[in-house]
PyMOL Python script that loads the backbone (N, CA, C, O; Angstrom):
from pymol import cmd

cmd.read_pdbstr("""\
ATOM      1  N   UNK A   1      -1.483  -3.975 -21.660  1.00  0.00           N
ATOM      2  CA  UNK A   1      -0.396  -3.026 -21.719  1.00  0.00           C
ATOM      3  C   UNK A   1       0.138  -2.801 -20.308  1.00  0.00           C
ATOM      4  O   UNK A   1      -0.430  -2.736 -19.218  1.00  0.00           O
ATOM      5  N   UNK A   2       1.275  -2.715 -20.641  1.00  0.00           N
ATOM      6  CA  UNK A   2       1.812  -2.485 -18.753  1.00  0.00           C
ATOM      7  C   UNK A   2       2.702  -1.491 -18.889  1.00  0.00           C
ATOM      8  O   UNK A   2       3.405  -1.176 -19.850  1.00  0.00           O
ATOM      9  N   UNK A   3       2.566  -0.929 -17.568  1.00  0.00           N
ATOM     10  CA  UNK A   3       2.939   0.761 -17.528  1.00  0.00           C
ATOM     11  C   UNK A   3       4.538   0.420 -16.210  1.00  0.00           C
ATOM     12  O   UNK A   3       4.698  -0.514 -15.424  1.00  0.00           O
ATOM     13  N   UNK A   4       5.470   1.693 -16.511  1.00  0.00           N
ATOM     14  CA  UNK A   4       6.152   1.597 -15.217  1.00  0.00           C
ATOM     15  C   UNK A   4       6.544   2.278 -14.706  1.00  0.00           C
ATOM     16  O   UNK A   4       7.182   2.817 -15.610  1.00  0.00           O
ATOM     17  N   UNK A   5       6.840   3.050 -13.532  1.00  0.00           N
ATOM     18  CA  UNK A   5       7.072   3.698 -12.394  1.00  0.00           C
ATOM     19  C   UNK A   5       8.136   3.654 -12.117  1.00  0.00           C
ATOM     20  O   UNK A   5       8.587   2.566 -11.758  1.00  0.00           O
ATOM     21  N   UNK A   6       8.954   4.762 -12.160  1.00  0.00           N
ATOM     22  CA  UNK A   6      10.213   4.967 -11.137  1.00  0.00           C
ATOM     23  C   UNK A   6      10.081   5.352 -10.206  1.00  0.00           C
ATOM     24  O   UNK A   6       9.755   6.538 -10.247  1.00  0.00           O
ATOM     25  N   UNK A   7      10.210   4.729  -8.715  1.00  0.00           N
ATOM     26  CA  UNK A   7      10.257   5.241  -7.328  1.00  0.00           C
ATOM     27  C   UNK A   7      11.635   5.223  -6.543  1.00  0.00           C
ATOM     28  O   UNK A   7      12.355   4.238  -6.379  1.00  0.00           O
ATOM     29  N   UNK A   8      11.849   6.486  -6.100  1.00  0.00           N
ATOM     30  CA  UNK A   8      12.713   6.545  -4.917  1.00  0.00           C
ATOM     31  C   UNK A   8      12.204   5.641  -3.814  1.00  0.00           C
ATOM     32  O   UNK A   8      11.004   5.384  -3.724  1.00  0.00           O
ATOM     33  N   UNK A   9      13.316   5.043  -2.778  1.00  0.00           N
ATOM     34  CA  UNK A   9      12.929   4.781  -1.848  1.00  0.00           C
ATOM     35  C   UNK A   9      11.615   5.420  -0.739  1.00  0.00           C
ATOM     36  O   UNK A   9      10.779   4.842  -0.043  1.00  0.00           O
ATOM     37  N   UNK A  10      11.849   6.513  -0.925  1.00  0.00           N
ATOM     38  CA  UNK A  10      10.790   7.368  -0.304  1.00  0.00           C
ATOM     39  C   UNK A  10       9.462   7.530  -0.902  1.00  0.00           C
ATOM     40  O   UNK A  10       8.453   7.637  -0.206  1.00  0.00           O
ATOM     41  N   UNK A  11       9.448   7.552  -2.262  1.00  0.00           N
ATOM     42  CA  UNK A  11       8.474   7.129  -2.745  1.00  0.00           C
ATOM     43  C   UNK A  11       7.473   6.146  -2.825  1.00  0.00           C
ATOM     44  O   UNK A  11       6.252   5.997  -2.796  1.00  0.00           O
ATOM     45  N   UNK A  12       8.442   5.595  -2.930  1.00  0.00           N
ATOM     46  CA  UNK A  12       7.896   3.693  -3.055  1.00  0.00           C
ATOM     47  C   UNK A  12       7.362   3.433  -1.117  1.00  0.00           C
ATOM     48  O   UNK A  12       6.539   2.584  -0.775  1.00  0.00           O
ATOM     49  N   UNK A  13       7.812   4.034  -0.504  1.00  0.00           N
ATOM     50  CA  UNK A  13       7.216   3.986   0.721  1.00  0.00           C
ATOM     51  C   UNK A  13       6.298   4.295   1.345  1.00  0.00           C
ATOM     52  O   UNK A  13       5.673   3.812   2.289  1.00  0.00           O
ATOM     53  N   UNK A  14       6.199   5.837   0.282  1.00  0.00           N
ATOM     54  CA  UNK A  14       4.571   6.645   0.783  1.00  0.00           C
ATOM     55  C   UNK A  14       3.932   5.940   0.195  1.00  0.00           C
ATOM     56  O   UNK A  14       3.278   5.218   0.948  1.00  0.00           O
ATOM     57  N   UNK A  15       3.700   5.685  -1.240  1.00  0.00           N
ATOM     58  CA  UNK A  15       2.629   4.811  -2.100  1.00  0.00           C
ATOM     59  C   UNK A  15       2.490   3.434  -1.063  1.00  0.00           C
ATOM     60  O   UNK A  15       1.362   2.947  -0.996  1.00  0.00           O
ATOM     61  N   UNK A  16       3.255   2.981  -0.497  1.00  0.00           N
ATOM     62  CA  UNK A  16       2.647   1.751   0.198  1.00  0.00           C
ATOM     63  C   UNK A  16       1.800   1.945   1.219  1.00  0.00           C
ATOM     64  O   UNK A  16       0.791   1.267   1.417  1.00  0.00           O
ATOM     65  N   UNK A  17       2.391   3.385   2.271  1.00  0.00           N
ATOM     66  CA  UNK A  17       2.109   3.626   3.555  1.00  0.00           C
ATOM     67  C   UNK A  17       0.059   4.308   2.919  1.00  0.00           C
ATOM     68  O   UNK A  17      -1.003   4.107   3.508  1.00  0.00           O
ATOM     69  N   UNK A  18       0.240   4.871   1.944  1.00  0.00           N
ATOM     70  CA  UNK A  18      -0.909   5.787   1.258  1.00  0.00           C
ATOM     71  C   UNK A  18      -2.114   4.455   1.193  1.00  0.00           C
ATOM     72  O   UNK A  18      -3.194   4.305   1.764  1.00  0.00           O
ATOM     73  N   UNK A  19      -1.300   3.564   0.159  1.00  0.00           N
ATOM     74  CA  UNK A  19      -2.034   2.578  -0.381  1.00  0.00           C
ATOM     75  C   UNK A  19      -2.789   1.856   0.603  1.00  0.00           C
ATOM     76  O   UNK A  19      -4.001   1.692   0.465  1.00  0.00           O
ATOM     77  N   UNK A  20      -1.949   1.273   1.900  1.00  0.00           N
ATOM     78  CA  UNK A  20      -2.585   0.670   3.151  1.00  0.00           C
ATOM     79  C   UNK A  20      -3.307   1.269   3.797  1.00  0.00           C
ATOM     80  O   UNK A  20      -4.215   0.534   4.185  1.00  0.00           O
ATOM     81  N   UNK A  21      -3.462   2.882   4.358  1.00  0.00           N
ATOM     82  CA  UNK A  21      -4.560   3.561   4.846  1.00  0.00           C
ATOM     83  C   UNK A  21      -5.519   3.313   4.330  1.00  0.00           C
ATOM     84  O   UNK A  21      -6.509   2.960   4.971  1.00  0.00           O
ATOM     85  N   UNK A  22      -5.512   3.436   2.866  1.00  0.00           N
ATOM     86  CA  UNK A  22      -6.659   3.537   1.876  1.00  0.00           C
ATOM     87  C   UNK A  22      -7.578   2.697   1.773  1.00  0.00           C
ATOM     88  O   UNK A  22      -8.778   2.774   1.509  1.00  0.00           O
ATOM     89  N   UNK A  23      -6.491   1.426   2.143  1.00  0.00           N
ATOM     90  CA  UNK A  23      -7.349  -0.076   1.989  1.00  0.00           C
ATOM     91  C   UNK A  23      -8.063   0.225   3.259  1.00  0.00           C
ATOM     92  O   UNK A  23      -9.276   0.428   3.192  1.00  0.00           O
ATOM     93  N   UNK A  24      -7.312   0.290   4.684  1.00  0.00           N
ATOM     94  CA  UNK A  24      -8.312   0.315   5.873  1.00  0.00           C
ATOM     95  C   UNK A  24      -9.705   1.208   5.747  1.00  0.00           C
ATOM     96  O   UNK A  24     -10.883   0.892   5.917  1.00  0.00           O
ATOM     97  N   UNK A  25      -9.104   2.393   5.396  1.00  0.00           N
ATOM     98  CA  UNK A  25     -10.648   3.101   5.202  1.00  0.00           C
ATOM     99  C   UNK A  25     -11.484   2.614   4.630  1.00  0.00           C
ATOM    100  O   UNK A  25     -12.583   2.730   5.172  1.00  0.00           O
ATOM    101  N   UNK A  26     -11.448   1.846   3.306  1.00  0.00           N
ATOM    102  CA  UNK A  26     -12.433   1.367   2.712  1.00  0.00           C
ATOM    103  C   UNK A  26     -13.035   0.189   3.286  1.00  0.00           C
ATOM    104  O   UNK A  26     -14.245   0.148   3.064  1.00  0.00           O
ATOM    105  N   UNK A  27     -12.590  -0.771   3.945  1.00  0.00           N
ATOM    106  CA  UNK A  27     -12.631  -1.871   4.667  1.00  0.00           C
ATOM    107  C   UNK A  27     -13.556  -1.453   5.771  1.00  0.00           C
ATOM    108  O   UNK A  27     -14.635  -1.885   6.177  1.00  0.00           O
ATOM    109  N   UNK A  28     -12.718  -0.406   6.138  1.00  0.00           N
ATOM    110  CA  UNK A  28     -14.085  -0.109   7.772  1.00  0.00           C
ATOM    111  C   UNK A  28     -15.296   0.694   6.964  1.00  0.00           C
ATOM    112  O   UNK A  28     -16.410   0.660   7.487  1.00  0.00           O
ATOM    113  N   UNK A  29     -15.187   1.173   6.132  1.00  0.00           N
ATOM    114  CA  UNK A  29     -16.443   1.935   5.479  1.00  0.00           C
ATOM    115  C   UNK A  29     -17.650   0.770   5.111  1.00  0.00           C
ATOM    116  O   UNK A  29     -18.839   0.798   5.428  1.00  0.00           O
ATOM    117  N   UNK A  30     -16.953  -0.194   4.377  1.00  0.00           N
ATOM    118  CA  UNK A  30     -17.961  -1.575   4.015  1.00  0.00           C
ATOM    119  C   UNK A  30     -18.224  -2.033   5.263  1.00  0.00           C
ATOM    120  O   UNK A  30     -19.366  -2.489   5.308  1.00  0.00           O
ATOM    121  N   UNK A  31     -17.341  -2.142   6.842  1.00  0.00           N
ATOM    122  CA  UNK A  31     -17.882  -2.929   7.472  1.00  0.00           C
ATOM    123  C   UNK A  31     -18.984  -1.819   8.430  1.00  0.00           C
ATOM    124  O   UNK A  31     -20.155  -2.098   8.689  1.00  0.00           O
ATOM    125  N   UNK A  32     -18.510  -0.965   8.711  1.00  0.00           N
ATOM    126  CA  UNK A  32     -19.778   0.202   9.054  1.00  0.00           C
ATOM    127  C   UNK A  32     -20.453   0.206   8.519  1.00  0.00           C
ATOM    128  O   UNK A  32     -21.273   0.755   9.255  1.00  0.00           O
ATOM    129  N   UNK A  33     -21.170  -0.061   7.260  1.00  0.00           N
ATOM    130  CA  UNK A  33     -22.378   0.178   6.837  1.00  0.00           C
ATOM    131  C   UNK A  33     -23.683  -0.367   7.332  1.00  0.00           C
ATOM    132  O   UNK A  33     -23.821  -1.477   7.845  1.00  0.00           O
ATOM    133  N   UNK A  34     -24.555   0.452   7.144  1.00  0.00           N
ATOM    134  CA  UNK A  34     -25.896  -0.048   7.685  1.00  0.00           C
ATOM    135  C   UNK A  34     -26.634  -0.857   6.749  1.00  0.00           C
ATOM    136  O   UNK A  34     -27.583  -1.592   7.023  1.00  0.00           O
ATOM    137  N   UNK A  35     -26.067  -0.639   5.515  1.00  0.00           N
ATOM    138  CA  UNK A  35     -27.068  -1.425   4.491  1.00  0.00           C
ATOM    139  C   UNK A  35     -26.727  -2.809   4.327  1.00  0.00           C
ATOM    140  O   UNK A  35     -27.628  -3.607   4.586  1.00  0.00           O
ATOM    141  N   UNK A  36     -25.565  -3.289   3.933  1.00  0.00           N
ATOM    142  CA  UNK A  36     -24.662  -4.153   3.911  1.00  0.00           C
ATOM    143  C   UNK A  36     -23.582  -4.657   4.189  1.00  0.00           C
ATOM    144  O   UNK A  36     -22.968  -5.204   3.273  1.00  0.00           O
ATOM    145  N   UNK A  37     -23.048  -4.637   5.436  1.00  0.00           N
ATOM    146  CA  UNK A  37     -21.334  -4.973   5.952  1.00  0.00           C
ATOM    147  C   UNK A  37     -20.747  -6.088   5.142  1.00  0.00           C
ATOM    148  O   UNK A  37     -19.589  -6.170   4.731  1.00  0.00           O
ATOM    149  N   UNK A  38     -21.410  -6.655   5.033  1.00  0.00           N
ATOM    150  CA  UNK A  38     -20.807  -7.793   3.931  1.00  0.00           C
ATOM    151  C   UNK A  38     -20.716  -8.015   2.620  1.00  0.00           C
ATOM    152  O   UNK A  38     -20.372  -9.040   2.031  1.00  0.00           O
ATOM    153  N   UNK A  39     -21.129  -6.739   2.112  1.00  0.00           N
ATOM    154  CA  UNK A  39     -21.218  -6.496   0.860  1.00  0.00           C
ATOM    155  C   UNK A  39     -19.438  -6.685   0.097  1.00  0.00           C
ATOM    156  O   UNK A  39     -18.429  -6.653   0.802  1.00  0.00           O
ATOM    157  N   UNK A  40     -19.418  -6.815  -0.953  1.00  0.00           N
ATOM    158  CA  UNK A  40     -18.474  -7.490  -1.917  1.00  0.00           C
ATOM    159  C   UNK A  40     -17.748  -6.143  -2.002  1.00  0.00           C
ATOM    160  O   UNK A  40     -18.387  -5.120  -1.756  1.00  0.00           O
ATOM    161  N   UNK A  41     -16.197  -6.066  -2.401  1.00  0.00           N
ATOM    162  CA  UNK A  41     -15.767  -4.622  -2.412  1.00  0.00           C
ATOM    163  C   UNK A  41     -16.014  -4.284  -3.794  1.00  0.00           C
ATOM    164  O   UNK A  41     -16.357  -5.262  -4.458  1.00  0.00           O
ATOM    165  N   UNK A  42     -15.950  -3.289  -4.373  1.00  0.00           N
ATOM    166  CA  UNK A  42     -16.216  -2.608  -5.323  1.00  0.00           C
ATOM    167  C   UNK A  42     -14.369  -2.460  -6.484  1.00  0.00           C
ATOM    168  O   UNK A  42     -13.218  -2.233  -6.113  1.00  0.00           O
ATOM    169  N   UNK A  43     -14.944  -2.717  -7.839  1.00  0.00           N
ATOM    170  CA  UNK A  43     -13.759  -2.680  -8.376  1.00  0.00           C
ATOM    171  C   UNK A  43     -12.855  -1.712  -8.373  1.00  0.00           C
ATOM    172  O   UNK A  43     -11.826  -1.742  -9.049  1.00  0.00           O
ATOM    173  N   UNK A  44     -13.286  -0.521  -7.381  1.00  0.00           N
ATOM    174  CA  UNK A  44     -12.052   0.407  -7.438  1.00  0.00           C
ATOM    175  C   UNK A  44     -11.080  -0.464  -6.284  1.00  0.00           C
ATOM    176  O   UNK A  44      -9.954  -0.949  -6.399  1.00  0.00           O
ATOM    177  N   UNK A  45     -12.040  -0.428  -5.135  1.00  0.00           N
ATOM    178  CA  UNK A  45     -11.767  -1.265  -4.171  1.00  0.00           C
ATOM    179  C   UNK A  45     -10.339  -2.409  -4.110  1.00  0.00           C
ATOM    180  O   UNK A  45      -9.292  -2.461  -3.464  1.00  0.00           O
ATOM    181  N   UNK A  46     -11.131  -3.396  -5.384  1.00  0.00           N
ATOM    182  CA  UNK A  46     -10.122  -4.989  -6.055  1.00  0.00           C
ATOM    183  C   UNK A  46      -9.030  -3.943  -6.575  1.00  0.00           C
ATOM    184  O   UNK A  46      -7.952  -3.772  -6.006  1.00  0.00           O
ATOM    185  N   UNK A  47      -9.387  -3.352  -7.579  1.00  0.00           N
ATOM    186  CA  UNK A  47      -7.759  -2.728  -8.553  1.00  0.00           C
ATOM    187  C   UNK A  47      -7.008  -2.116  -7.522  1.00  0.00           C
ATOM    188  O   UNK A  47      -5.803  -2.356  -7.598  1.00  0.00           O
ATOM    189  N   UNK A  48      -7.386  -1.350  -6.520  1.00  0.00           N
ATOM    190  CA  UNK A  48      -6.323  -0.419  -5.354  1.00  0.00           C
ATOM    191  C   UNK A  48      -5.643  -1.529  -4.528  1.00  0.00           C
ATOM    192  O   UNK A  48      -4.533  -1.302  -4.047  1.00  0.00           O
ATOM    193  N   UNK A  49      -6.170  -2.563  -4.363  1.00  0.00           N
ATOM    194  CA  UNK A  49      -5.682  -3.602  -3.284  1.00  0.00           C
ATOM    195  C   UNK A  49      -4.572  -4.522  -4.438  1.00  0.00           C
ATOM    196  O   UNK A  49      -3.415  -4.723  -4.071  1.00  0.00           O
ATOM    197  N   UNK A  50      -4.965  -4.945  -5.578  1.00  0.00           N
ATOM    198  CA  UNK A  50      -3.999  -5.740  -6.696  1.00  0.00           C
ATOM    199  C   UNK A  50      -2.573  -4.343  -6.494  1.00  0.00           C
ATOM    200  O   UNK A  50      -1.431  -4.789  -6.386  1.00  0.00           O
ATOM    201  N   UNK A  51      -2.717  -3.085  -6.466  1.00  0.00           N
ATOM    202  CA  UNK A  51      -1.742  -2.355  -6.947  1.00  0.00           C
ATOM    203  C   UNK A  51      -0.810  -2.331  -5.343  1.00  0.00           C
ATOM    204  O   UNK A  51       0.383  -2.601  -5.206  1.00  0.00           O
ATOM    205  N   UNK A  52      -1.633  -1.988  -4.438  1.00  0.00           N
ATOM    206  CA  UNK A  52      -1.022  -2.250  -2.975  1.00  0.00           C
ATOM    207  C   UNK A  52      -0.025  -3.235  -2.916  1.00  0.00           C
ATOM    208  O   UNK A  52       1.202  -3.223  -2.816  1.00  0.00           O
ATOM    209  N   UNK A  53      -1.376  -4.565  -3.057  1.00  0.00           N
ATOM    210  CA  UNK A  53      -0.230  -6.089  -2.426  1.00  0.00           C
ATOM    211  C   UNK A  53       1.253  -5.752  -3.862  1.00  0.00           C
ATOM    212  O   UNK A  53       2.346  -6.084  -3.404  1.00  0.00           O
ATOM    213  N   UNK A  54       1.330  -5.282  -5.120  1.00  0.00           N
ATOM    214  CA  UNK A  54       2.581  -5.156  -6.278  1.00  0.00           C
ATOM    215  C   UNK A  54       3.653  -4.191  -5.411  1.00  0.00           C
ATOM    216  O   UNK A  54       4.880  -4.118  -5.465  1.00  0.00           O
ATOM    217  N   UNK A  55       2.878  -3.638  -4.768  1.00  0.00           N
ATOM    218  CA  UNK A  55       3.988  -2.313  -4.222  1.00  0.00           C
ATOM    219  C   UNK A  55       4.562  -2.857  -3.149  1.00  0.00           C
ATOM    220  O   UNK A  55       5.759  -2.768  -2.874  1.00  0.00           O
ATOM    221  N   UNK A  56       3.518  -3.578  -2.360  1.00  0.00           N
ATOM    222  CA  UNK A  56       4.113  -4.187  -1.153  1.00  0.00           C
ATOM    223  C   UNK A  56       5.118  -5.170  -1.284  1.00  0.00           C
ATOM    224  O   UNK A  56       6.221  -4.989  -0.769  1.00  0.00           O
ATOM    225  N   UNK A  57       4.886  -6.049  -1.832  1.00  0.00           N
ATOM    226  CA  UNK A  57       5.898  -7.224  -2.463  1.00  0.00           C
ATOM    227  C   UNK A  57       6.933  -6.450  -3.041  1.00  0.00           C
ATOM    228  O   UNK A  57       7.883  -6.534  -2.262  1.00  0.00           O
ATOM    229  N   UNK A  58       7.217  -5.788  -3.941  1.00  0.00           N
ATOM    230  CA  UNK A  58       7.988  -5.014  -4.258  1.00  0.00           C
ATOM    231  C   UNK A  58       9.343  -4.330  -3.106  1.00  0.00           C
ATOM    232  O   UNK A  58      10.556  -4.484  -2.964  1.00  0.00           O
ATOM    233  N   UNK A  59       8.250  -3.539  -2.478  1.00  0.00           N
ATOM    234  CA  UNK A  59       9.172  -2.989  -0.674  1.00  0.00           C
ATOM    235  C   UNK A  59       9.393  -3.987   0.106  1.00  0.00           C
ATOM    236  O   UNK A  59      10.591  -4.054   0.382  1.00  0.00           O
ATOM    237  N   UNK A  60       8.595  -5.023   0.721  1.00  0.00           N
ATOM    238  CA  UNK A  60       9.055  -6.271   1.304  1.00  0.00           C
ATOM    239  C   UNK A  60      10.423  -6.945   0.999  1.00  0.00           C
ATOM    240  O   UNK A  60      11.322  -7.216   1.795  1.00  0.00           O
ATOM    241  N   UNK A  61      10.339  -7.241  -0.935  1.00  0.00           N
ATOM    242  CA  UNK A  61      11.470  -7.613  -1.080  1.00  0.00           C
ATOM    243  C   UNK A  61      13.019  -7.153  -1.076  1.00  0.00           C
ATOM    244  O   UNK A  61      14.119  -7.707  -1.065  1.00  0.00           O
ATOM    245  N   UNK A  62      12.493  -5.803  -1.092  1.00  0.00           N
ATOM    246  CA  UNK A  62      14.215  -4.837  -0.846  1.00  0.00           C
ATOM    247  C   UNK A  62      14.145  -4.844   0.582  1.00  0.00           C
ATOM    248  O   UNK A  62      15.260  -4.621   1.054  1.00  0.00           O
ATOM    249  N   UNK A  63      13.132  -5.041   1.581  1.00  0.00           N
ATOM    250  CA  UNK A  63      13.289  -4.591   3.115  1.00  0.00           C
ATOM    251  C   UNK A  63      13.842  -5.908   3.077  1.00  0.00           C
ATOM    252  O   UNK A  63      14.891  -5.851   3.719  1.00  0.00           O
ATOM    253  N   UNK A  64      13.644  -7.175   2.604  1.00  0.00           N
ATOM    254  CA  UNK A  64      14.415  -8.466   3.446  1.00  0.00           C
ATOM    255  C   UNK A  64      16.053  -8.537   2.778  1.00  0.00           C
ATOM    256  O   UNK A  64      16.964  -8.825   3.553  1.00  0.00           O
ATOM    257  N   UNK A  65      16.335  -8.287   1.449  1.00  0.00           N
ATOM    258  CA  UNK A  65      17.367  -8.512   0.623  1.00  0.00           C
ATOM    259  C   UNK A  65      18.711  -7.532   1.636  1.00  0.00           C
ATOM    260  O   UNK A  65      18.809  -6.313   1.781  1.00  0.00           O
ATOM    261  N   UNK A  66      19.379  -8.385   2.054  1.00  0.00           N
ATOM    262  CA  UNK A  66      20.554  -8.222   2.603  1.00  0.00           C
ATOM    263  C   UNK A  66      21.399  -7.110   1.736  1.00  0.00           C
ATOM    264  O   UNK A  66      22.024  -6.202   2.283  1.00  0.00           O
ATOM    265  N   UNK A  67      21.346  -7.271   0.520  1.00  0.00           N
ATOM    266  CA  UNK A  67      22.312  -6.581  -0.594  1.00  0.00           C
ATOM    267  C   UNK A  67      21.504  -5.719  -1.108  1.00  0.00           C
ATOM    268  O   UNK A  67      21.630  -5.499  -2.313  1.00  0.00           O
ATOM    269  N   UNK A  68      20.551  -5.062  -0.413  1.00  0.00           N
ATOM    270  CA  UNK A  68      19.982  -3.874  -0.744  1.00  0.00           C
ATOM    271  C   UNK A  68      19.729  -3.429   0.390  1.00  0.00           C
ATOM    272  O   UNK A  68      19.100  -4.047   1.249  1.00  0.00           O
ATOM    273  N   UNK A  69      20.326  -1.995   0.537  1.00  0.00           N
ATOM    274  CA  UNK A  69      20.134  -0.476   1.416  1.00  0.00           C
ATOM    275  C   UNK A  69      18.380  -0.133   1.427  1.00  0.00           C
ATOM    276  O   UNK A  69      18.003   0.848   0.787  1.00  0.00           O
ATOM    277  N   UNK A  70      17.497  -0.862   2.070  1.00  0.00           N
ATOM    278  CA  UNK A  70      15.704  -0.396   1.893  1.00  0.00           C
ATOM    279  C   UNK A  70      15.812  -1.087   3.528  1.00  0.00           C
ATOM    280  O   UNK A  70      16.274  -2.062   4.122  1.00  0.00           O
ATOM    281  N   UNK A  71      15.046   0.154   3.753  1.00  0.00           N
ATOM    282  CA  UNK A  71      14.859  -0.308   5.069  1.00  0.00           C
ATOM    283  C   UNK A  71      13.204   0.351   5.384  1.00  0.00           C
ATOM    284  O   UNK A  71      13.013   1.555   5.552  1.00  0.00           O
ATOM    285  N   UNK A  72      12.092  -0.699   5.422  1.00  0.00           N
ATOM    286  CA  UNK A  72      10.902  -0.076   4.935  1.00  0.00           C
ATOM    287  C   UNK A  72      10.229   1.216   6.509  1.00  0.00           C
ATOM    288  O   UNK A  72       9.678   2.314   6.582  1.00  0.00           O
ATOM    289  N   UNK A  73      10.860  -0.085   7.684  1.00  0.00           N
ATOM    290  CA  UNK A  73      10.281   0.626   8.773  1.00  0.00           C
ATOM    291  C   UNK A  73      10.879   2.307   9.161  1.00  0.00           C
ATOM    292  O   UNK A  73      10.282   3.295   9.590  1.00  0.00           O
ATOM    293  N   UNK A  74      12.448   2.054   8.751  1.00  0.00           N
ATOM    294  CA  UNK A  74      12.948   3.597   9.076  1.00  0.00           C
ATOM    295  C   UNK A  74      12.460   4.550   7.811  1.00  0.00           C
ATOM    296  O   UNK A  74      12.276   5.715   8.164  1.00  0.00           O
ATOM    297  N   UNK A  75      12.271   4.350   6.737  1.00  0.00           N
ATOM    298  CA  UNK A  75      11.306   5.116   5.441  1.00  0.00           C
ATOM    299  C   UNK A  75       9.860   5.428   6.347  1.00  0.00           C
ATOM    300  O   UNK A  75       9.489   6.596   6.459  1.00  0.00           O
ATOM    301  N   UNK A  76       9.304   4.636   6.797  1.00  0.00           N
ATOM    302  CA  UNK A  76       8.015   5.167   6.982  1.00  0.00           C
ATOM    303  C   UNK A  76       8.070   6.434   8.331  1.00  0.00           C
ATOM    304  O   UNK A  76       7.245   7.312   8.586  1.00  0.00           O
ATOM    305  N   UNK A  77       9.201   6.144   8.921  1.00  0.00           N
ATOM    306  CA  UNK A  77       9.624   7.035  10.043  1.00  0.00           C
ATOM    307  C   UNK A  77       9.855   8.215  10.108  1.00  0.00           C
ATOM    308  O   UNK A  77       9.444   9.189  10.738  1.00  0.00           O
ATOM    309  N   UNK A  78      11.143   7.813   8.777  1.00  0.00           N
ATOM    310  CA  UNK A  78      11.002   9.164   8.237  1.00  0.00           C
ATOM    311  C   UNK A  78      10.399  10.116   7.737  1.00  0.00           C
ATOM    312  O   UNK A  78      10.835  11.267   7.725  1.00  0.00           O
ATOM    313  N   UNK A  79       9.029   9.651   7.135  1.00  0.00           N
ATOM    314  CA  UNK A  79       8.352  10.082   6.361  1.00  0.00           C
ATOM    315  C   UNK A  79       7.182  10.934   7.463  1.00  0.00           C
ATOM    316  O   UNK A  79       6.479  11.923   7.254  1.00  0.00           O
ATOM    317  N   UNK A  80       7.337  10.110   8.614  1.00  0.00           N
ATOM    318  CA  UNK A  80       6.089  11.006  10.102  1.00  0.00           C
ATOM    319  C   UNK A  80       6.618  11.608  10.332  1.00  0.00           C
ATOM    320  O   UNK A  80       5.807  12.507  10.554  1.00  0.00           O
ATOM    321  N   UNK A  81       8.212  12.304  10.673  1.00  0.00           N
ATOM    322  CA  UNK A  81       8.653  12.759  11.101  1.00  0.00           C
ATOM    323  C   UNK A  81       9.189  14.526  10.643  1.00  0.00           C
ATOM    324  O   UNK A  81       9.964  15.251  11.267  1.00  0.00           O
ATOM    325  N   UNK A  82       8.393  14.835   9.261  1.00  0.00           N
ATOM    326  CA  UNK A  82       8.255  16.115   8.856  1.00  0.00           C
ATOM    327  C   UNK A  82       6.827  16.206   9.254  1.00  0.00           C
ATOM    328  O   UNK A  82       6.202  17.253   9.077  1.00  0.00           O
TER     329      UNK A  82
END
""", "prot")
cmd.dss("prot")
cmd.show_as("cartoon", "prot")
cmd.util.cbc("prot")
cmd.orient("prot")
C-alpha cells in the first residue's frame, strides 16, 4: 500500500534537513559504540534512510529542474534563520 504526502516547499525541506541529521546521529551512535562499531544498522535505521534518500531525490530533482521555483540551499536558510 502506498501512502502520500503533500509538502510545501518548506516542508519538504525540513523533512530532508530533519531526515539527514537523523541519519548522522545514528551513524555516529553505531560508530561510537563500544560493543560493536560495525554492527549492521537496525531496521528503523534501513526504513528512515529508504524514506530520506525518496525525499532527497524528490528535492534534488526540483533544486536542478530549471522550470521549477525550489531552491533547496536558500529553503534550508531560511529555515536557520528563525
Amino acid at each position: 500500500m502506498m501512502h502520500t504526502l503533500k509538502l510545501d516547499d518548506m516542508e519538504l525541506t525540513a523533512l530532508i534537513t530533519h531526515l539527514e541529521g537523523h541519519n548522522e546521529v545514528m551513524c555516529e551512535s553505531r560508530a561510537n559504540s563500544d560493543s560493536n562499531p560495525s554492527e549492521t544498522p537496525d531496521r528503523e535505521e534501513v526504513l528512515l534512510n529508504l524514506v530520506y534518500e525518496k525525499a532527497f531525490t524528490m528535492g534534488w530533482d526540483k533544486h536542478i529542474n530549471p522550470k521549477v521555483d525550489f531552491d533547496l540551499i536558500k529553503n534550508q536558510d531560511r529555515i536557520y534563520k528563525y
